[in-house]
Backbone of each chain as ProteinMPNN parsed JSONL, in Angstrom:
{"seq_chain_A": "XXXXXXXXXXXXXXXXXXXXXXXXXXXXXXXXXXXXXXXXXXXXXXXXXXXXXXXXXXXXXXXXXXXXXXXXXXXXXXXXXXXXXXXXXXXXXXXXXXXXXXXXXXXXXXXXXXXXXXXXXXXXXXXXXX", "coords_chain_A": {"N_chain_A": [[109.783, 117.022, 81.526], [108.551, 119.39, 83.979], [107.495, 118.709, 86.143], [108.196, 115.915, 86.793], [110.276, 116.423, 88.617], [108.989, 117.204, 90.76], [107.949, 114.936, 91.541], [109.172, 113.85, 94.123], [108.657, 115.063, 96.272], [105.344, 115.526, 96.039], [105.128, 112.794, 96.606], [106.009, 112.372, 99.147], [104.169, 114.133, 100.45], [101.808, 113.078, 99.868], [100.56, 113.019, 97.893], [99.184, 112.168, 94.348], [99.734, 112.295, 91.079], [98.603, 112.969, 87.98], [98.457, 112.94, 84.529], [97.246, 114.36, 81.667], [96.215, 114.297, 78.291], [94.962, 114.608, 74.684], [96.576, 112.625, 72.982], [97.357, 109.194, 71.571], [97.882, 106.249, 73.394], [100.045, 104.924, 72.348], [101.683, 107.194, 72.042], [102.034, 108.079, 74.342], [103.206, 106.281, 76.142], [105.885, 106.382, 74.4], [106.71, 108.466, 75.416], [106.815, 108.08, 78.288], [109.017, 106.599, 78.059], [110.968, 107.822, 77.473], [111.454, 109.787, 78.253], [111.596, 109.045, 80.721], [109.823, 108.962, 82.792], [107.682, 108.728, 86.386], [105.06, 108.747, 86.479], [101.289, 108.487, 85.658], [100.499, 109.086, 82.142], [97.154, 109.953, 80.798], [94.89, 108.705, 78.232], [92.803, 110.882, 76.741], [90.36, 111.059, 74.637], [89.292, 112.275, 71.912], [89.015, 114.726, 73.677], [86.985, 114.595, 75.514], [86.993, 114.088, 78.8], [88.317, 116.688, 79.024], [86.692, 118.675, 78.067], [84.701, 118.76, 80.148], [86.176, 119.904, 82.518], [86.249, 122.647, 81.122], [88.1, 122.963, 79.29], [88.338, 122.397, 76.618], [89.004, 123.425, 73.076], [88.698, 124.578, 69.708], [90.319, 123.956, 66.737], [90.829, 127.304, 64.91], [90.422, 127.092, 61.429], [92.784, 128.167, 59.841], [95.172, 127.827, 61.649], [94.981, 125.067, 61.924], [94.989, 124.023, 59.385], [98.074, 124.689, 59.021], [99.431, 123.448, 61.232], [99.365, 120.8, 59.818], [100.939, 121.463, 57.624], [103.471, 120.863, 58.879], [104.914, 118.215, 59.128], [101.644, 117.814, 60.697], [99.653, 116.064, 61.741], [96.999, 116.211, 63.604], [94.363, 114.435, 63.617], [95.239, 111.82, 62.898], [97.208, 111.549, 64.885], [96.112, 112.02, 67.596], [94.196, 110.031, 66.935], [91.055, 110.751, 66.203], [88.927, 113.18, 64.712], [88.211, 115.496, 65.467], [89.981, 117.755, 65.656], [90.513, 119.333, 67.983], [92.052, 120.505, 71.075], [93.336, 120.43, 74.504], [93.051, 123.651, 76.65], [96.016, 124.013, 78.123], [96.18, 123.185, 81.68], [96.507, 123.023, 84.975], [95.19, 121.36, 87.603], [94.316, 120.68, 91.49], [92.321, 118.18, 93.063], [90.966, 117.566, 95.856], [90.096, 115.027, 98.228], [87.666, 114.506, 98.674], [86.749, 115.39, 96.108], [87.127, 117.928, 95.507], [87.81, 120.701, 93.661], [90.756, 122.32, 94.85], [93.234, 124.068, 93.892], [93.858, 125.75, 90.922], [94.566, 126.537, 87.971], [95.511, 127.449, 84.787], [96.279, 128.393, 81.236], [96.21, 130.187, 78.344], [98.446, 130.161, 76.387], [100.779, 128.165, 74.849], [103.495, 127.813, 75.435], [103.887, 128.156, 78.38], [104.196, 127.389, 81.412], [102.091, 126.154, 84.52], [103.899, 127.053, 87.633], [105.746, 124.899, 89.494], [105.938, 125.105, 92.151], [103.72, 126.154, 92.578], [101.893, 124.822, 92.814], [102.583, 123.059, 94.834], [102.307, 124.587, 97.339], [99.631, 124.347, 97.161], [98.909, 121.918, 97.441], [100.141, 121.379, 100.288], [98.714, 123.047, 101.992], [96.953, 121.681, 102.118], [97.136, 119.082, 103.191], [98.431, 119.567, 106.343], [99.658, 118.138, 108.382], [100.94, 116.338, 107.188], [103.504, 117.941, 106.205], [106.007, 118.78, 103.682]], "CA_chain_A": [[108.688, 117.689, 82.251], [109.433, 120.034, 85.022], [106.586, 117.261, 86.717], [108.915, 114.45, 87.288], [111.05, 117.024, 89.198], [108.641, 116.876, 91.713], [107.756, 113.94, 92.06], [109.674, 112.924, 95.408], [107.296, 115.965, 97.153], [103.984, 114.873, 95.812], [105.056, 111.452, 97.61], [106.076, 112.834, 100.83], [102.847, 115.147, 100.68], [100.725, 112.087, 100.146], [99.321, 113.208, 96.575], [99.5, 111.215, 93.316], [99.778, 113.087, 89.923], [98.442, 112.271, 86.642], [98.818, 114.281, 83.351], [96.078, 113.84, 80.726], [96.123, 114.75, 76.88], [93.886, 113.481, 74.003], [97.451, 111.527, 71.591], [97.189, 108.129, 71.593], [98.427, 105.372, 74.229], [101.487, 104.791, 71.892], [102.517, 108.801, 72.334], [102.219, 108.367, 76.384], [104.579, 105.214, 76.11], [107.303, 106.605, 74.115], [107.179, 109.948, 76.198], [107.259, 107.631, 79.844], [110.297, 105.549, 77.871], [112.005, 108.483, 76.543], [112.097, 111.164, 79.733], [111.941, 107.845, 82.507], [108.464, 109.303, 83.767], [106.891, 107.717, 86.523], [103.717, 108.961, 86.459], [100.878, 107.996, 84.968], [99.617, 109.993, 81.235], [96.264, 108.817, 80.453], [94.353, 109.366, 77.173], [91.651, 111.778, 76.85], [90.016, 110.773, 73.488], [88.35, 113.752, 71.323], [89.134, 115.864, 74.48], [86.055, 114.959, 76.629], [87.233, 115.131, 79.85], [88.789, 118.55, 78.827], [85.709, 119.721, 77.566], [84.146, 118.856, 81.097], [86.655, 120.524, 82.589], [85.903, 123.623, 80.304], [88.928, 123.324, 78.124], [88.592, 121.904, 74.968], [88.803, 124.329, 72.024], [88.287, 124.059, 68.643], [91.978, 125.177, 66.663], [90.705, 127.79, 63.884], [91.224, 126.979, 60.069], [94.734, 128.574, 59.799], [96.028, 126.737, 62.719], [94.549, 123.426, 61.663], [96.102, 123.664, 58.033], [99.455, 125.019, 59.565], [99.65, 121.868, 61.717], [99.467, 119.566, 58.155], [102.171, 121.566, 57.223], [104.839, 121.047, 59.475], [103.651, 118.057, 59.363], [101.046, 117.181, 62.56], [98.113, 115.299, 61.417], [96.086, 115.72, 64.856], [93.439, 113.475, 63.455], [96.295, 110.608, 63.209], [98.176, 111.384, 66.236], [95.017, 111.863, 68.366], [92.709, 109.237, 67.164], [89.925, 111.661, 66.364], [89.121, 113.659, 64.01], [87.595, 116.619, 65.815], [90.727, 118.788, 65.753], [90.523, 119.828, 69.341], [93.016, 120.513, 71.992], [92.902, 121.141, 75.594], [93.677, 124.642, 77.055], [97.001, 123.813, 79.217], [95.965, 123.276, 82.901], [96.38, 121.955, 86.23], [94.487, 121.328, 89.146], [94.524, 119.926, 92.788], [91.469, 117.794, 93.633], [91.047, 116.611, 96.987], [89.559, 113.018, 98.586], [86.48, 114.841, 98.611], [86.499, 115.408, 94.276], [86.739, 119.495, 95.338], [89.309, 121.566, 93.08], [91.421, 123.535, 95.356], [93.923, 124.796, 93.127], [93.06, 126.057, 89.254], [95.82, 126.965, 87.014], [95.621, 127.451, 83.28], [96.795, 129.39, 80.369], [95.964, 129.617, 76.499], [99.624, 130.196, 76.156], [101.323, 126.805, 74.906], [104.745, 128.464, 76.089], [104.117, 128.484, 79.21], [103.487, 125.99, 82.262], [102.22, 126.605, 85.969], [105.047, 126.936, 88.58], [105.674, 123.632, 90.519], [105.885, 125.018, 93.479], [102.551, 126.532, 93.565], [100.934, 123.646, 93.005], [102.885, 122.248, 95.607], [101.784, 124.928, 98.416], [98.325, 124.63, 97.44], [98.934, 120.776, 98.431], [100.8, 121.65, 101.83], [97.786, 123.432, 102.766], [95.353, 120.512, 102.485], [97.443, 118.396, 104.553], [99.553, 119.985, 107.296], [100.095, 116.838, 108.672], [102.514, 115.787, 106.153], [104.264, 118.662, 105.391], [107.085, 117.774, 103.365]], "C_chain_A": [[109.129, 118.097, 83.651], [108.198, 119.194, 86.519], [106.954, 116.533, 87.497], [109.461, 114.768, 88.512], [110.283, 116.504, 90.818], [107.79, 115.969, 92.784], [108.287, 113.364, 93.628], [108.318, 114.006, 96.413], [106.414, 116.17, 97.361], [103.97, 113.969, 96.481], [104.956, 111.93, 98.376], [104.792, 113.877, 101.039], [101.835, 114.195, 100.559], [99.472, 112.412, 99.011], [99.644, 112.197, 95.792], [98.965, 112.557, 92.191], [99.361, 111.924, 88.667], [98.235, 113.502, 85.521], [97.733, 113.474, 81.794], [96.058, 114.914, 79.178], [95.415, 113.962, 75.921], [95.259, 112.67, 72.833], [96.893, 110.461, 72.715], [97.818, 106.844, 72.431], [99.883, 105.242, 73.705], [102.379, 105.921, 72.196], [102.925, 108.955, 73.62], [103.416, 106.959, 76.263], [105.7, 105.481, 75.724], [107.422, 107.754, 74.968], [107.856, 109.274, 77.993], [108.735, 107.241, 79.451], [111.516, 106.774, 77.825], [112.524, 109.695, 77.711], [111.724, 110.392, 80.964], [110.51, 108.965, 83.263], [107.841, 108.321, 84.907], [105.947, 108.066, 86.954], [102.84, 108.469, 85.395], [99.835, 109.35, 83.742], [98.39, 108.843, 80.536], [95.476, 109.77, 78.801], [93.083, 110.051, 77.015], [90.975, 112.122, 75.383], [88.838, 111.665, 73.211], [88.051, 114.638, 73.215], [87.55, 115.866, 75.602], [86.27, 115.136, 78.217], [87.378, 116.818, 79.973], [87.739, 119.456, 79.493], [84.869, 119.722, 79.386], [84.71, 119.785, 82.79], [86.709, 122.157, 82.552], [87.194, 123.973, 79.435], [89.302, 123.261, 77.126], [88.307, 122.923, 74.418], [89.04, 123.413, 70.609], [89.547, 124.331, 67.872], [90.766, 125.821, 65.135], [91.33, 127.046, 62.324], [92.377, 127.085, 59.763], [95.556, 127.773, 60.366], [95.986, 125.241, 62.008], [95.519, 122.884, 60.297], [97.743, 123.694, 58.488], [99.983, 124.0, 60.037], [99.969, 121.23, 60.234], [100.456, 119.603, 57.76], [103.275, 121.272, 57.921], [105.158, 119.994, 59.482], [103.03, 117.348, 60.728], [99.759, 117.398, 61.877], [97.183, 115.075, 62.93], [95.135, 114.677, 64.572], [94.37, 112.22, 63.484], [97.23, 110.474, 64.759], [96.99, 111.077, 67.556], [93.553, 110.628, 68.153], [91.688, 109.781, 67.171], [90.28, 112.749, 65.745], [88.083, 115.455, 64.198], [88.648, 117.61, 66.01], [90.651, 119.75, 66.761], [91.498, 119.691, 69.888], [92.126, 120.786, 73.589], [93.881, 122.104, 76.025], [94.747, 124.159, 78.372], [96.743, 124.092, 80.725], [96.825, 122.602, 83.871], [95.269, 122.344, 87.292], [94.668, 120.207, 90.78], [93.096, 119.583, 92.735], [92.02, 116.873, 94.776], [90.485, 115.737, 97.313], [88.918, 113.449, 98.39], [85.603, 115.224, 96.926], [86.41, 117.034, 94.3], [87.654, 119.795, 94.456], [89.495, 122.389, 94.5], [92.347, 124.331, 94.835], [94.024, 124.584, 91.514], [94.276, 126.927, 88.887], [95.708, 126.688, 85.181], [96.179, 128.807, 82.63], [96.826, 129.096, 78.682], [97.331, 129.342, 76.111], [100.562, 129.035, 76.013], [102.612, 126.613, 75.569], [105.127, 128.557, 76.969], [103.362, 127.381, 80.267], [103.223, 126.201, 83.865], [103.691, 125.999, 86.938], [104.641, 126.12, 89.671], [105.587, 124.114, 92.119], [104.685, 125.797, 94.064], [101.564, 125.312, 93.905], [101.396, 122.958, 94.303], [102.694, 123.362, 97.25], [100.615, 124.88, 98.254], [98.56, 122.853, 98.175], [99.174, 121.083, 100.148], [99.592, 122.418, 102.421], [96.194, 122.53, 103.054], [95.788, 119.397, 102.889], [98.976, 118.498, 105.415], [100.738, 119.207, 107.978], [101.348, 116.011, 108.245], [103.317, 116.931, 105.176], [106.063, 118.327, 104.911], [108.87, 118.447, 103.85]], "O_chain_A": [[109.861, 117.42, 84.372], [108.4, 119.341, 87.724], [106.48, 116.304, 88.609], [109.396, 113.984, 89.459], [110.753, 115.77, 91.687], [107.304, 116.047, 93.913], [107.68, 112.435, 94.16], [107.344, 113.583, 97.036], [106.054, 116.779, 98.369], [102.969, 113.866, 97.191], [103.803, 112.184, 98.723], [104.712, 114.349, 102.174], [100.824, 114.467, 101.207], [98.252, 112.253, 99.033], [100.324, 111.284, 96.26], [98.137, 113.444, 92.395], [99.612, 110.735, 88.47], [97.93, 114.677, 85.721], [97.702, 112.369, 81.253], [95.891, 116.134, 79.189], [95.202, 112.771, 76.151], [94.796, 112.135, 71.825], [96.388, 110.533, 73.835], [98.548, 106.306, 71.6], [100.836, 105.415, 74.466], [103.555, 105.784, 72.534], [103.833, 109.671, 74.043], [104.612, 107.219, 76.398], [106.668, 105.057, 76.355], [108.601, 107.97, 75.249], [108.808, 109.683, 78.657], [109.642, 107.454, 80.256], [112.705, 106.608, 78.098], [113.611, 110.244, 77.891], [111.556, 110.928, 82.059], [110.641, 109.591, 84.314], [107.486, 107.199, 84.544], [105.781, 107.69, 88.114], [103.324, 108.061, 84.34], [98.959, 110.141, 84.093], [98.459, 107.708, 80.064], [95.537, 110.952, 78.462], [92.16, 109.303, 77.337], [91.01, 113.277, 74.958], [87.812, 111.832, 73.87], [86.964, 114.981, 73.681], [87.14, 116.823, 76.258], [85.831, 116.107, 78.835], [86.856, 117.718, 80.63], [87.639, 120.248, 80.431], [84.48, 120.825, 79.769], [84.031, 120.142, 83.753], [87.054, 122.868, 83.496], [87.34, 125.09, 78.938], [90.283, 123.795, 76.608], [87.423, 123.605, 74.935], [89.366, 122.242, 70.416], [90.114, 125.237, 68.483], [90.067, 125.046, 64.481], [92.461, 126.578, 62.187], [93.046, 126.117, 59.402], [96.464, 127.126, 59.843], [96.938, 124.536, 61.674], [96.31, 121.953, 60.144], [98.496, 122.746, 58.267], [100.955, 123.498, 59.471], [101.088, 121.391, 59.748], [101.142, 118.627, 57.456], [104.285, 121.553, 57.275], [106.264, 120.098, 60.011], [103.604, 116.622, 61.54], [99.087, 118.384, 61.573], [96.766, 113.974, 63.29], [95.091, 113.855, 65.488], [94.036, 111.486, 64.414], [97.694, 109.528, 65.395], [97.032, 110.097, 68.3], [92.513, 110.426, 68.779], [91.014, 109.499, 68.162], [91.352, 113.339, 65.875], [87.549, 116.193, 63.37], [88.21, 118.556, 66.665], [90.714, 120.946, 66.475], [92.192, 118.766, 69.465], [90.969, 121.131, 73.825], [95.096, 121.91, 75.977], [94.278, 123.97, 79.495], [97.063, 125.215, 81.112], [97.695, 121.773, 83.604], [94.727, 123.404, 87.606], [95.167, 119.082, 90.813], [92.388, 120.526, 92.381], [92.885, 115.998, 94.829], [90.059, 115.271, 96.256], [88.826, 113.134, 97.204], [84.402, 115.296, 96.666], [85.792, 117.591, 93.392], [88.551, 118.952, 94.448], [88.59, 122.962, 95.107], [92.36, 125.464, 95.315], [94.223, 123.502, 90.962], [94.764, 127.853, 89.536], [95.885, 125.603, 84.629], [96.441, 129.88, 83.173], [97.285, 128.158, 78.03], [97.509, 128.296, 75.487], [101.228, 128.801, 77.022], [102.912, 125.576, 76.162], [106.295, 128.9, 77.146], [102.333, 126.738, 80.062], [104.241, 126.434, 84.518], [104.269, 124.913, 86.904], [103.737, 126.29, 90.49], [105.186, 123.425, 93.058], [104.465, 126.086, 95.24], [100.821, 125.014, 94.84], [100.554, 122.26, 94.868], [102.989, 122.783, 98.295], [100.043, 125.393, 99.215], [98.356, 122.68, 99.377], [98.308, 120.956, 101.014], [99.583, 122.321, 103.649], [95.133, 122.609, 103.672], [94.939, 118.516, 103.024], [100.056, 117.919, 105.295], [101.949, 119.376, 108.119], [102.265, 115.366, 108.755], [103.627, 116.893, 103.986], [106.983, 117.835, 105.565], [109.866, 117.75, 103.658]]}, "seq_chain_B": "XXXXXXXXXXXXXXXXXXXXXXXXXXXXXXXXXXXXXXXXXXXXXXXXXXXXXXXXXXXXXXXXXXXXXXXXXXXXXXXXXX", "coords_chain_B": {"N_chain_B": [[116.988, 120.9, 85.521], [115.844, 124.458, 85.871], [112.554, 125.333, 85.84], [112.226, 127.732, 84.433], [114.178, 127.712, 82.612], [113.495, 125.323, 81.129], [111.467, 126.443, 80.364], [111.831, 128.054, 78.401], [113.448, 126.461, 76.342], [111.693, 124.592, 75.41], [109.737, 126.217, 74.396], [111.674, 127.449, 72.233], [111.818, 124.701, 71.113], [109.18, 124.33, 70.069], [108.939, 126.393, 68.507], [110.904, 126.526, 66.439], [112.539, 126.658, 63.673], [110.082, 128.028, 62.226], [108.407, 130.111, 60.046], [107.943, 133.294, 60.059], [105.186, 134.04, 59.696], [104.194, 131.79, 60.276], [104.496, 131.731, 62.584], [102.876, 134.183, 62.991], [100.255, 133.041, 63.332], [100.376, 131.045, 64.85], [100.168, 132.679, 67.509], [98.147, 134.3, 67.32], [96.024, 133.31, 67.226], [96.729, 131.691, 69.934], [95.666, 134.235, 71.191], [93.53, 134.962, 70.356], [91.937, 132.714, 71.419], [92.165, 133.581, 74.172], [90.786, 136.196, 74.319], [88.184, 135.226, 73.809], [86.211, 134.435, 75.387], [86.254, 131.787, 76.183], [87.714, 130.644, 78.082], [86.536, 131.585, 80.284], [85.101, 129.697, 81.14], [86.525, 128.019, 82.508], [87.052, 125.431, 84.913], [86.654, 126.174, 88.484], [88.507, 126.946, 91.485], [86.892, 125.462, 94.315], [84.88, 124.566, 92.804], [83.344, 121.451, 91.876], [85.135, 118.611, 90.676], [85.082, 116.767, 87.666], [84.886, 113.65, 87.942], [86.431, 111.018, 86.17], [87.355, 108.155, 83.899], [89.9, 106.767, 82.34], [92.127, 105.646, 79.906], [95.554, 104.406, 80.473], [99.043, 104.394, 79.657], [99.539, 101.609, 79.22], [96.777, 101.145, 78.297], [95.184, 100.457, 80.215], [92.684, 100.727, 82.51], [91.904, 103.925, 84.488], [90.618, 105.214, 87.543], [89.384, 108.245, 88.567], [87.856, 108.166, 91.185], [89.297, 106.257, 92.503], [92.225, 107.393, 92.001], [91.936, 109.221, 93.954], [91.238, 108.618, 96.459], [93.366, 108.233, 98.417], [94.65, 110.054, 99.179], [95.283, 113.662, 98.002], [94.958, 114.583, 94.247], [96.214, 115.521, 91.624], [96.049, 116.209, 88.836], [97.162, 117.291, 85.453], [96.798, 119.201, 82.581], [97.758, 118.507, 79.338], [98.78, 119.236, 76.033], [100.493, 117.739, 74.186], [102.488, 115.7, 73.173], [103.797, 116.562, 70.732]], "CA_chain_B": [[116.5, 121.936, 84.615], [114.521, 125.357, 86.227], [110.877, 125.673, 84.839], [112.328, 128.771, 83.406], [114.928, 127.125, 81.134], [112.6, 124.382, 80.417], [110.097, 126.968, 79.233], [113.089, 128.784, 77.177], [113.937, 125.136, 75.989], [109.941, 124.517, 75.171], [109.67, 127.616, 73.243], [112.606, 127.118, 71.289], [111.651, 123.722, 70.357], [108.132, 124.909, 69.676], [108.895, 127.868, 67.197], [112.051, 126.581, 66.115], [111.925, 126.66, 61.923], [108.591, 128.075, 61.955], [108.544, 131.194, 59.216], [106.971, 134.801, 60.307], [103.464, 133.567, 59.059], [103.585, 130.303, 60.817], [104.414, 132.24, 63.955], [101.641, 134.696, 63.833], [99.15, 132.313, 62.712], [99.83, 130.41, 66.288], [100.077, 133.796, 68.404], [96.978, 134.83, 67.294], [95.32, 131.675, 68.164], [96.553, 131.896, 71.528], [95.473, 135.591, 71.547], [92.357, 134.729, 70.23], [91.395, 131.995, 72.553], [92.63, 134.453, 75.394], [89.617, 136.974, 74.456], [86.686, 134.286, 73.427], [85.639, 133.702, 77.058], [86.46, 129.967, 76.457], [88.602, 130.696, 79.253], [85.401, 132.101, 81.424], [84.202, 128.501, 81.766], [87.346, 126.693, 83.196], [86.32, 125.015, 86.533], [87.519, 126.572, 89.426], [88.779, 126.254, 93.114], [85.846, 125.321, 95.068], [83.867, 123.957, 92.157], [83.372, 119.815, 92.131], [85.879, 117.969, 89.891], [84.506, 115.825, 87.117], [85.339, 112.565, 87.602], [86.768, 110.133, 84.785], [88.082, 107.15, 83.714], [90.715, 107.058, 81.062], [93.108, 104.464, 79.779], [96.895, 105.052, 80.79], [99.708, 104.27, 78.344], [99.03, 100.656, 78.728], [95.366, 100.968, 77.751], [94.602, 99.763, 81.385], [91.966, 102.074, 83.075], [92.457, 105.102, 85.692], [89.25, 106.151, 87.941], [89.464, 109.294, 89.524], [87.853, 107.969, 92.452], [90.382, 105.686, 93.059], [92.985, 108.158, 92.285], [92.025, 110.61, 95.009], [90.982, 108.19, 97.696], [94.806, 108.094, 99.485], [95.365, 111.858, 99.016], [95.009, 114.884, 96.998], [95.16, 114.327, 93.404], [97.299, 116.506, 90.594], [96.006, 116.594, 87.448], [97.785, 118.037, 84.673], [96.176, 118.794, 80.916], [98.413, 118.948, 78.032], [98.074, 119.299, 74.307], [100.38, 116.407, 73.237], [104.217, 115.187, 72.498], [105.089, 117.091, 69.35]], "C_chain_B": [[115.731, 123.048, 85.422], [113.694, 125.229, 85.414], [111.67, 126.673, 84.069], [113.024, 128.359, 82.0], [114.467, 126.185, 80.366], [112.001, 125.311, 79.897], [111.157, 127.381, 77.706], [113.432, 127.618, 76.155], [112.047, 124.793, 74.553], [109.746, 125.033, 74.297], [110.41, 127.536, 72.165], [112.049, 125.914, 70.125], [110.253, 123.287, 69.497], [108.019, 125.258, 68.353], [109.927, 127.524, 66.799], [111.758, 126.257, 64.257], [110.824, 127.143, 61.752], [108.924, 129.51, 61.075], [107.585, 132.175, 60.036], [105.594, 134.817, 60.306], [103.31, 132.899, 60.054], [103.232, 131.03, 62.416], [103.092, 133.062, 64.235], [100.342, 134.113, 63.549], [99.142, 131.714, 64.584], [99.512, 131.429, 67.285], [98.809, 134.101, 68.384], [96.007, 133.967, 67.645], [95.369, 131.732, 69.417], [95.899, 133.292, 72.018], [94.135, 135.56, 71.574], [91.026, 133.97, 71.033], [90.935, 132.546, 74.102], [91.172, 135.502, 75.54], [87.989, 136.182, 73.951], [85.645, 134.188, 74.094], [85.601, 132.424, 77.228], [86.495, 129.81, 78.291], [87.631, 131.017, 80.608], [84.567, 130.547, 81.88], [84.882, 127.311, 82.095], [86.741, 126.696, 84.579], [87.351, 125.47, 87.713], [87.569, 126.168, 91.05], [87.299, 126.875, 93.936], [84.497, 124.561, 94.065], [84.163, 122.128, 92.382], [84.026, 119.248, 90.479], [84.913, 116.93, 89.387], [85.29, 114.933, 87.693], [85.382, 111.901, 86.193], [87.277, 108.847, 85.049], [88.625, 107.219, 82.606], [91.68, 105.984, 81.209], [94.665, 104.872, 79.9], [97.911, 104.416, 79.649], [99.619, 103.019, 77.706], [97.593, 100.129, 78.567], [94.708, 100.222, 79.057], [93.896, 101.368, 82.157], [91.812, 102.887, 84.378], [91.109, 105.444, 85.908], [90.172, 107.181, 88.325], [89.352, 109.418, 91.036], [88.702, 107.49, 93.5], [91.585, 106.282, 93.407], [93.165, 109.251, 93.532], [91.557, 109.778, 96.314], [92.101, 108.21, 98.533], [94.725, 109.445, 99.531], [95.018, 112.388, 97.873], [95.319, 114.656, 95.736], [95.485, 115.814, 92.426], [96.935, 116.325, 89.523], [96.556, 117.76, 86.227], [97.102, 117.792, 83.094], [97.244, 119.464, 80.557], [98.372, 118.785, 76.429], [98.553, 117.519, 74.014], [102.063, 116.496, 73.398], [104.98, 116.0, 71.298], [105.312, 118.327, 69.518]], "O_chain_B": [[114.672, 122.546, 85.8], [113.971, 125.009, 84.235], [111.782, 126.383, 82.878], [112.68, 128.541, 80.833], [114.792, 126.039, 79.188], [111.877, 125.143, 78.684], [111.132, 127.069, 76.515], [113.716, 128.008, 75.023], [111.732, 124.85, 73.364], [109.541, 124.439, 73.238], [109.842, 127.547, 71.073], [111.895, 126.011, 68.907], [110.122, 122.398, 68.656], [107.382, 124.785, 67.412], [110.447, 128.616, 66.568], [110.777, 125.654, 63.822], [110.294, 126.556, 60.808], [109.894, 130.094, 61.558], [106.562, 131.769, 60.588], [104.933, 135.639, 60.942], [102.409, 133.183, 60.843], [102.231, 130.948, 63.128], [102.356, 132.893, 65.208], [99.352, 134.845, 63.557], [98.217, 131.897, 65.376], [98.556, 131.152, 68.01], [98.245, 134.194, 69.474], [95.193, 134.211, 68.536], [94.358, 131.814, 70.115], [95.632, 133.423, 73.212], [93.49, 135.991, 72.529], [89.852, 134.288, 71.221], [90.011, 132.249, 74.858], [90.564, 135.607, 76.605], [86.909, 136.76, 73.83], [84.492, 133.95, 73.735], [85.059, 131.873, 78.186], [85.844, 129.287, 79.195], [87.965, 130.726, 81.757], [83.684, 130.396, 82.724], [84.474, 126.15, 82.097], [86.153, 127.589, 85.189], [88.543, 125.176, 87.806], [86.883, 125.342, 91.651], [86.827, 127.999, 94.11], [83.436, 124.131, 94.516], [85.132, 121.696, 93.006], [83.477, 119.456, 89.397], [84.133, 116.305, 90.105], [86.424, 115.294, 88.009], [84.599, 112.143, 85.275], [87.595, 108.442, 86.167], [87.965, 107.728, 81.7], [92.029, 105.478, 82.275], [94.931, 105.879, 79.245], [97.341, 103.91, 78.682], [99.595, 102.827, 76.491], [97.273, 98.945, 78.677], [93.765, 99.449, 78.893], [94.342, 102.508, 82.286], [91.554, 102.221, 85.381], [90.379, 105.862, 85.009], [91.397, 107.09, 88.407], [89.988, 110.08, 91.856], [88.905, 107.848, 94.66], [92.145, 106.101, 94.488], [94.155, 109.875, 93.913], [91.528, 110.472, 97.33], [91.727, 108.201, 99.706], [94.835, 109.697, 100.731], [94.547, 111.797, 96.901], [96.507, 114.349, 95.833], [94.989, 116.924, 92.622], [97.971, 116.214, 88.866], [96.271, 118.956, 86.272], [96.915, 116.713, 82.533], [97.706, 120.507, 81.019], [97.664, 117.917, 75.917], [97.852, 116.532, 73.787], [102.639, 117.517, 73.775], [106.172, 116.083, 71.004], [106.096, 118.919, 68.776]]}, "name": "protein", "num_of_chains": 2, "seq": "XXXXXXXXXXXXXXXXXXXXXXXXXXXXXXXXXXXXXXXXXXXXXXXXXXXXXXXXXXXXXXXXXXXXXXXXXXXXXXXXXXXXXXXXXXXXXXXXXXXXXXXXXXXXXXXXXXXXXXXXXXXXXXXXXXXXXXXXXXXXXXXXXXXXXXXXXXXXXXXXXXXXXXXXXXXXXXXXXXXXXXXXXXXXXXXXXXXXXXXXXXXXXXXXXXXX"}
């Protein structure tokens, strides 16, 4: 995860990161073990945060079977059998619980650029610019 | 790694074996999603962040509040591991 990368600049900026998907506690353990993460992925079971958020979707029929085939049992991997995802985001919230910076994309292919996220930080505290 | 070669990397490991079908079966999904207006009701900068609590890999539980009381908090959503 291009994440970890920036991890030392989130410190020195005085944020904390967390990365949220609806698999199952076991999936976030082998992923911290397996790419030395040290952040924390938490589980987001049948996608409600997401959805509060506004990103849970539903995957169409096609998709859903397609998964089976390859095979990716979302209902087994996710613990839940609502065959939902969440639309690939990020965001900055500040002490105050505001969003200041909103980043998404349906596109699974593709992932916001670390370093915007990391000037929308630098502008909500000058103080510690890194 | 750049983001870019990670994505190139990503992609690869994505679509890699997937047959002509499989591929436009997911494209269109993302294409589809893209014109739904799903996308018209993500929360944006200046709106008020849900708060949560969620269990972290060792099933021990994460506020939000807590998370953002030192500093600015980073949330990242992603589908999943495979």
């Amino acid at each position: 995860m291009a994440l970890q990368a920036i991890q030392p600049d989130l410190a020195a900026l005085g944020a904390s990161l967390v990365a949220i998907s609806p698999q199952l506690p076991e999936h976030n353990r082998e992923l911290i073990r397996t790419r030395h993460l040290t952040f924390e992925i938490l589980t987001d079971r049948g996608n409600e945060v997401a959805s509060r958020f506004g990103l849970r979707f539903v995957l169409p029929d096609d998709l859903h079977k397609l998964y089976l085939t390859f095979p990716l049992d979302l209902e087994k991997f996710n613990g839940d059998a609502s065959w939902t995802l969440p639309i690939p985001a990020r965001f900055v919230i500040d002490q105050q619980g505001l969003i200041r910076y909103a980043e998404s994309d349906p596109d699974y292919t593709t992932r916001p650029e670390p370093d915007d996220t990391l000037a929308a930080l630098r502008t909500l505290s000058p103080a510690r610019r890194a | 790694m750049s983001l870019k070669a990670e994505l190139k990397t990503l992609r690869a490991r994505l679509e890699a074996n997937r047959s002509p079908e499989a591929l436009a079966i997911m494209h269109r999904a993302v294409e589809d999603l893209r014109k739904s207006g799903t996308t018209d009701r993500i929360l944006r900068v200046g709106d008020r962040a849900p708060d949560f609590r969620l269990p972290n890999a060792n099933e021990e539980l994460m506020d939000s509040r807590v998370l953002r009381a030192g500093g600015p908090l980073v949330v990242t959503f992603y589908r999943g591991r495979w």
